[in-house]
C-alpha positions in Angstrom: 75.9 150.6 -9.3 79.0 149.1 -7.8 78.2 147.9 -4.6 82.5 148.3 -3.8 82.6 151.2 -5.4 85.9 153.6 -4.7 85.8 157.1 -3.6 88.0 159.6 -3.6 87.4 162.2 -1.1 89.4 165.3 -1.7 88.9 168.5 1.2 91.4 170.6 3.0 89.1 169.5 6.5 90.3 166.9 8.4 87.3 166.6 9.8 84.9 166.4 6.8 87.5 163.4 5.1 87.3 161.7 8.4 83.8 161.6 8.8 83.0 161.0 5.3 85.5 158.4 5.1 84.3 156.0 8.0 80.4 157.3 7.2 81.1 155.9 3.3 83.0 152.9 4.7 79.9 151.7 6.9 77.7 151.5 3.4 79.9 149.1 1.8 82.6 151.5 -0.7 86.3 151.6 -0.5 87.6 155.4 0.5 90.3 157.3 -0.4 90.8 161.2 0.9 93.4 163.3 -0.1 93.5 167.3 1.2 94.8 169.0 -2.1 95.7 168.7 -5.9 99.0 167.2 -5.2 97.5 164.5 -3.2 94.4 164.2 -5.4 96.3 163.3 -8.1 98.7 160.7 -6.1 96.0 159.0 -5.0 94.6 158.9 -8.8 97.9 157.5 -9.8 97.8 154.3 -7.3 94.3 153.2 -8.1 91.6 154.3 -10.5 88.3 155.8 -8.7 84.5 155.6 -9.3 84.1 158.8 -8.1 85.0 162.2 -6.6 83.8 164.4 -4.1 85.9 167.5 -4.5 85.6 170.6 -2.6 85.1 173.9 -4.2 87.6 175.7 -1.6 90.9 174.4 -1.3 94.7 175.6 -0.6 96.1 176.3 -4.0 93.8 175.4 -7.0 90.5 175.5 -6.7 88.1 172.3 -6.8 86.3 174.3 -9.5 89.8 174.6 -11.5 90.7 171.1 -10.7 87.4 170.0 -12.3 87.8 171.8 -15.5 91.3 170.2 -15.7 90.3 166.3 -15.2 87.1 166.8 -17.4 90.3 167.3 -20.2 91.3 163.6 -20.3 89.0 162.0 -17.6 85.2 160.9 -17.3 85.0 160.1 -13.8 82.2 161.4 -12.3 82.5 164.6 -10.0 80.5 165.7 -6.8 81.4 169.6 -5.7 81.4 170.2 -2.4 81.3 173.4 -1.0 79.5 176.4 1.3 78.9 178.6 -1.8 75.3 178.4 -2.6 74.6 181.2 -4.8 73.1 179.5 -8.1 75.7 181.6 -10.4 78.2 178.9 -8.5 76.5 176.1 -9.2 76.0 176.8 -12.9 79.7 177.8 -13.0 80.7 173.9 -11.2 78.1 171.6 -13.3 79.3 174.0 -16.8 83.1 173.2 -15.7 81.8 169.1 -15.9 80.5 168.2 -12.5 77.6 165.7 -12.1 76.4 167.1 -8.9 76.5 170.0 -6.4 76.2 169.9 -2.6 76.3 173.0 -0.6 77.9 172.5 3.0 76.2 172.0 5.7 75.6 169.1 4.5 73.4 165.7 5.8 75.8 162.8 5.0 72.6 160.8 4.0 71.6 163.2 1.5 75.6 163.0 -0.1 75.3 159.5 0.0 72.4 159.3 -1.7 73.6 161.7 -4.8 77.0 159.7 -4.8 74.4 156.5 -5.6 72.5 158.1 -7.9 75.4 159.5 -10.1 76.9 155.8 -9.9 74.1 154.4 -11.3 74.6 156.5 -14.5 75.7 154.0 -17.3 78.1 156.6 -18.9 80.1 157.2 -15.7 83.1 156.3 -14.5 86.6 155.8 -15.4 87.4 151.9 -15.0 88.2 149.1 -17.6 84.1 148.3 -17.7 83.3 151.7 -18.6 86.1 152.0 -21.8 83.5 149.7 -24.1 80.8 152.0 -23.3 79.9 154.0 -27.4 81.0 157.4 -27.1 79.7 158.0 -31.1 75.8 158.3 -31.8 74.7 158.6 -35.6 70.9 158.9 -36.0 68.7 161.4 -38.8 71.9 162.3 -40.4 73.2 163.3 -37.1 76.4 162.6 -35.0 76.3 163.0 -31.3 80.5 162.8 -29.9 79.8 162.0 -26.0 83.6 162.2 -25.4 84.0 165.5 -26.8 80.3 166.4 -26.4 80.0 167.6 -29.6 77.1 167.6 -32.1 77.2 168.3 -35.5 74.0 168.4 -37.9 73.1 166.7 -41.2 74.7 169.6 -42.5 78.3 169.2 -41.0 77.9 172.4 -38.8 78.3 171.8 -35.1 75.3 172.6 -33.0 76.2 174.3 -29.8 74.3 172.6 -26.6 74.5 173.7 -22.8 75.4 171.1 -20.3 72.1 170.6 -19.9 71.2 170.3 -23.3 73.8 167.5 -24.3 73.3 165.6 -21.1 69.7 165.0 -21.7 69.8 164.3 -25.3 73.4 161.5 -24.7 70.7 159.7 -22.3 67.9 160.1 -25.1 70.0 158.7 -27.7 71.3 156.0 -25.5 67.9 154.8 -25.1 66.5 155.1 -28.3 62.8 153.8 -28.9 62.3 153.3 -25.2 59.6 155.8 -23.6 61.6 157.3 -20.8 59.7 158.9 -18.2 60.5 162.6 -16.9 61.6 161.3 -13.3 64.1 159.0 -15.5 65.3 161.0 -17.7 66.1 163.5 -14.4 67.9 160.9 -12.9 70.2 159.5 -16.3 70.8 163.1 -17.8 72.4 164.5 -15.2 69.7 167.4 -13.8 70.4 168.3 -10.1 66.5 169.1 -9.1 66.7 172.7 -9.3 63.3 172.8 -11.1 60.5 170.4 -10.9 60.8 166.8 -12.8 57.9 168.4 -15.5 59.3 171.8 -15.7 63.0 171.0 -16.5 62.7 168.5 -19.2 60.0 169.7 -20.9 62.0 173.4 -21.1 65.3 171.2 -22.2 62.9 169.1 -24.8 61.7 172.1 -26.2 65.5 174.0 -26.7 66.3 170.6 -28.3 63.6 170.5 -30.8 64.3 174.3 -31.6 68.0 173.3 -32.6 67.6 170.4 -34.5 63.9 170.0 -35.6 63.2 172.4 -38.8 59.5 172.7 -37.2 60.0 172.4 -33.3 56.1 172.0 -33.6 55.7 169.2 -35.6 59.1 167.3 -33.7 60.2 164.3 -36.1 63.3 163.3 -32.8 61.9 163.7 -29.6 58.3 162.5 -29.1 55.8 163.5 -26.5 54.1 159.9 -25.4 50.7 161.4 -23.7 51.0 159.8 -19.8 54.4 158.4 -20.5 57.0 160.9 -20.7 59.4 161.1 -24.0 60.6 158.8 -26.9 63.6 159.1 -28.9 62.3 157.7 -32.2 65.1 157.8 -34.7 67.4 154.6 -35.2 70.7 154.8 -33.6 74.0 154.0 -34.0 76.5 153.3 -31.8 79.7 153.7 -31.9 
């Protein structure tokens, strides 16, 4: 994680940029806020950003329509911010390309502490040390697109994944051979704790090996290591 890291705070409250401004700028990162679109994208066009914090409800487009419209030409990883909590809405933000969720109220410890976690995601980010990073991952006969999160099978036909889906199998393909265990793979693929460590990616494993193992019971991709967690055992190639 980049211990300067630059944030770009975008909310229509005063208040909420001001405190998270000086509350990120006492832990070390450089803050930028901005109160709509218009100055959003300003701000974007003065200095690249590590990350932003964008709130759902805003005065003209939404955050939720300003996320789908970034994720069209720009990685940079996206915390929503709002006081919508139904689970509908939160499906609807991390869908659209958002990394994380927080619901308002919010404990500026706990944001802080998501903003760290999604920064220490390898894949993240939209600086000059991120544009080396392999977007293209061949294994099995398989080709896994991360920039246009797109898999296609041995077979040429394009597999359709959820967010979910793709997010954990990018971070099991980027880590090929290594036994990851399900507390890491949480943490790298993207899952926002709705479910417990075990229970989500062992119901995300199990989708996987349906699409793209012809016997999900006898897996030949994703391995079960008894007391470790999972393996991705195929040999990848990166792109």
């Amino acid at each position: 994680m980049k211990t300067d890291a630059h944030i770009l705070i975008v909310d229509d409250d005063k208040e909420i940029r001001d405190l998270l401004q000086e509350f990120f700028q006492k832990h070390g990162m450089r803050v930028s806020a901005a109160r709509d679109e218009d100055e959003m994208k300003a701000a974007l066009r003065r200095m690249p950003v590590d990350l932003i914090i964008l709130d759902v409800m805003l005065p003209g487009k939404s955050g939720l329509d300003i996320c789908r419209d970034l994720r069209t030409h720009s990685k940079v990883p996206i915390i929503m911010l709002t006081a919508v909590t139904e689970t509908i809405d939160r499906v609807v933000g991390l869908e659209m390309g958002a990394d994380d969720y927080v619901p308002k109220p919010f404990d500026p410890r706990e944001l802080l502490a998501r903003t760290r976690a999604v920064l220490r995601r390898p894949t993240n980010g939209s600086g000059a040390a991120h544009r080396a990073v392999p977007q293209i991952f061949k294994f099995a006969g398989w080709t896994l697109d991360a920039s246009r999160r797109r898999l296609v099978g041995p077979d040429g036909v394009r597999v359709e994944l959820t967010t979910a889906e793709f997010n954990l199998l990018h971070t099991l393909a980027r880590s090929a051979q290594r036994v990851l265990s399900r507390e890491q793979l949480v943490e790298l693929s993207n899952q926002n704790g709705d479910y417990s460590y075990d229970r989500s990616v062992d119901i995300l494993v199990s989708r996987l090996r349906r699409k793209m193992d012809d016997d999900p019971r006898a897996p030949k991709l994703v391995l079960t290591v008894r007391g470790g967690g999972y393996q991705f055992v195929p040999e990848v190639v990166a792109e």
